[in-house]
C-alpha positions in Angstrom: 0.0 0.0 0.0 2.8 2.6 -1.1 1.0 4.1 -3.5 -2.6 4.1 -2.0 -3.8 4.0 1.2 -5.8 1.5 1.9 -7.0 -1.7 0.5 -10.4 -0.1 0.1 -8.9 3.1 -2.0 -7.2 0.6 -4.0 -10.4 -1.5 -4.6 -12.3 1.8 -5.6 -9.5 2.1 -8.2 -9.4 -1.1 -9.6 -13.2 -0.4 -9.8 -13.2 2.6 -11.9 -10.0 1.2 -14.0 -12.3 -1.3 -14.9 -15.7 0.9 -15.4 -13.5 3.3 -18.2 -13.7 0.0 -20.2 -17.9 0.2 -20.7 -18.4 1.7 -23.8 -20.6 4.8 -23.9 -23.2 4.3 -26.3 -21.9 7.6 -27.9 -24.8 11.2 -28.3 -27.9 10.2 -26.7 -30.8 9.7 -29.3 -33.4 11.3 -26.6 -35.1 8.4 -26.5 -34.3 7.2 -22.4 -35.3 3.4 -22.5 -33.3 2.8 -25.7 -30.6 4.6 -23.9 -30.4 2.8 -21.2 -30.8 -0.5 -22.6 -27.3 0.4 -25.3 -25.9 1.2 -21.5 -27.0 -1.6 -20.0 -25.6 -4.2 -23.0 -22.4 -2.5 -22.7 -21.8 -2.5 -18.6 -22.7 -6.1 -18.8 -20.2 -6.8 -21.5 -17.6 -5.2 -19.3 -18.7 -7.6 -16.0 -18.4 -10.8 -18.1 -14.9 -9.9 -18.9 -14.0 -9.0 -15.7 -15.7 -11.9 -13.0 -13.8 -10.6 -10.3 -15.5 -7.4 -9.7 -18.2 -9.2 -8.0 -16.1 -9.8 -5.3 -15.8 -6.1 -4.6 -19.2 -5.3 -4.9 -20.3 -2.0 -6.3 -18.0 0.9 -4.8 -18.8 4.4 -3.6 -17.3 5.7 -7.5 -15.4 8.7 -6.7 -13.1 7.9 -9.7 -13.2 9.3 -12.8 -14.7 6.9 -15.0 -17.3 6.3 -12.8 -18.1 10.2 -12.5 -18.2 9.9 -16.7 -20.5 6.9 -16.4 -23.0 8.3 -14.1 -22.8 11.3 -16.3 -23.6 9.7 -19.2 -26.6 7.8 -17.4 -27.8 11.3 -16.1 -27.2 13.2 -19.8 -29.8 9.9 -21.0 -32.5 10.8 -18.2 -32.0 14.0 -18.9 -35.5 15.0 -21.2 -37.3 12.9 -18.5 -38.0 16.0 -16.8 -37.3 13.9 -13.6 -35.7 15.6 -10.5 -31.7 14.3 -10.2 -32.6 12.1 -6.8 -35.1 10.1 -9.1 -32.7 10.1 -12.4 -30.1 8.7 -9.4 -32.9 6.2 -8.6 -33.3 5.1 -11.9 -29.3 4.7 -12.6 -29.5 2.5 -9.2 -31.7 0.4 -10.1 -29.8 -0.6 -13.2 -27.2 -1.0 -12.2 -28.7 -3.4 -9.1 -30.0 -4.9 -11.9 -26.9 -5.8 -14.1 -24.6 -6.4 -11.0 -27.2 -8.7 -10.0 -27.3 -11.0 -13.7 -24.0 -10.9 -13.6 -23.0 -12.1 -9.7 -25.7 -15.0 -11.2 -22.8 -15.6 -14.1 -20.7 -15.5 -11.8 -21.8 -17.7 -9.2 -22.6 -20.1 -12.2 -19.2 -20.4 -14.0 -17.8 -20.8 -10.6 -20.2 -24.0 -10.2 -18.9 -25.0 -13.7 -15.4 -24.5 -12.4 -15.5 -26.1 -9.2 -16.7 -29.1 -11.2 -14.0 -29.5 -13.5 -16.4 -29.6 -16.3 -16.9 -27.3 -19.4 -20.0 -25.5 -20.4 -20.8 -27.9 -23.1 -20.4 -30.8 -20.3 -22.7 -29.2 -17.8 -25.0 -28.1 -20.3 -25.2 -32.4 -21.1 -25.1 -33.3 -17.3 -27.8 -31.0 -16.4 -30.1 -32.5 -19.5 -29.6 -35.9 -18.8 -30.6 -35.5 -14.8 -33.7 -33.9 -16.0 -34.0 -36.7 -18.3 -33.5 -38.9 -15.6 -35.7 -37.2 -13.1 -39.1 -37.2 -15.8 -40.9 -40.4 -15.3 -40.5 -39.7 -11.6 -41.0 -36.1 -11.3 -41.7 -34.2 -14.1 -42.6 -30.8 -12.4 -38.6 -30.6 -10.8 -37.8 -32.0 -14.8 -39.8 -29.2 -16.4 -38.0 -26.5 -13.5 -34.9 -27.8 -14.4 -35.0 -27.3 -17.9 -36.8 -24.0 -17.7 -33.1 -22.7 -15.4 -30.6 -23.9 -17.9 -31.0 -20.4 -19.2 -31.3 -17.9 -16.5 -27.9 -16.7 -17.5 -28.5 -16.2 -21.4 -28.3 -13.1 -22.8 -32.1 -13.7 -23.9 -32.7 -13.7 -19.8 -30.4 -10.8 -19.4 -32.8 -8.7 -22.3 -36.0 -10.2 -20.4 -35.0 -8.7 -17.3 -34.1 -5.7 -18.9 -37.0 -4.7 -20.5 -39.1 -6.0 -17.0 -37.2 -3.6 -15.7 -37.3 -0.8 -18.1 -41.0 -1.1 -18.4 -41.1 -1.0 -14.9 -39.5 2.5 -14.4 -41.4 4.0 -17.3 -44.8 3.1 -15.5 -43.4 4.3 -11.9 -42.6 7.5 -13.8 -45.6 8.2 -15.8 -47.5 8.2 -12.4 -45.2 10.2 -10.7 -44.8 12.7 -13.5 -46.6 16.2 -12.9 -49.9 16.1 -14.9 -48.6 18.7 -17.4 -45.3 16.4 -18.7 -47.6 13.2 -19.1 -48.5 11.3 -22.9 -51.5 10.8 -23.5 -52.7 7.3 -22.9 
């Protein structure tokens, strides 16, 4: 710890070393959910490269790249017409969202690992128990099979718009009367 102080201010910095690699989707099209999603894609990209920042958790991002991410994220809220405490809400949530899908990667390619196995062979070993388990009990069969893809990047976009559709209804009710769409 010569050139930081503490384990922690070194963990924040390995934090926002590794948040300068998200892509920012580039000039925001004004269009928020579409936005968010481009931001969403490319955070996640950056967490599947790098597994280990699930160990540290999200961090209080006093660094520099995470100052220009939450920037970005505000610039996209922006035309909401949302006050900064609920644009900070909504940047929360997402990314609660994403670190959450990706501490399931995680957790799961740690499983794979611990097993000594490769994808493909616990993709087959996870089949063939469910195969197995059928006659006997096809409900647990049927939940089995209906998992093997909680970690797909078809789950990831199902969450994703869940949640995105989420926020958009939480803020068209709590939108003053003169800033709401027509129904």
């Amino acid at each position: 710890y010569w050139h930081v102080p503490s384990k922690a201010d070194l963990y924040e910095l390995m934090f926002d070393a590794a948040l300068g690699e998200v892509e920012l989707p580039g000039p925001t099209s004004g269009d928020w959910q579409d936005g968010l999603r481009a931001l969403a894609r490319s955070t996640h990209l950056m967490l599947q490269r790098h597994h280990w920042l699930m160990l540290l958790g999200i961090q209080p991002g006093l660094g520099p790249n995470t100052r220009r991410y939450g920037e970005y994220g505000m610039r996209i809220l922006s035309g909401l017409g949302a006050d900064p405490q609920d644009r900070t809400e909504v940047l929360a949530a997402l990314n609660n969202y994403i670190f959450g899908f990706a501490h399931r990667e995680t957790a799961r390619d740690q499983l794979i690992k611990r097993a000594g196995l490769t994808e493909q062979q616990w993709q087959q070993r996870l089949h063939s128990y469910a195969a197995h388990t059928r006659p006997g009990d096809p409900e647990l069969a049927r939940d089995i099979e209906t998992r093997m893809h909680l970690t797909s990047n078809d789950s990831f976009e199902f969450g994703l718009d869940c949640l995105l559709s989420g926020i958009a209804m939480r803020l068209a009710r709590t939108a003053p009367s003169s800033s709401r769409q027509p129904d």
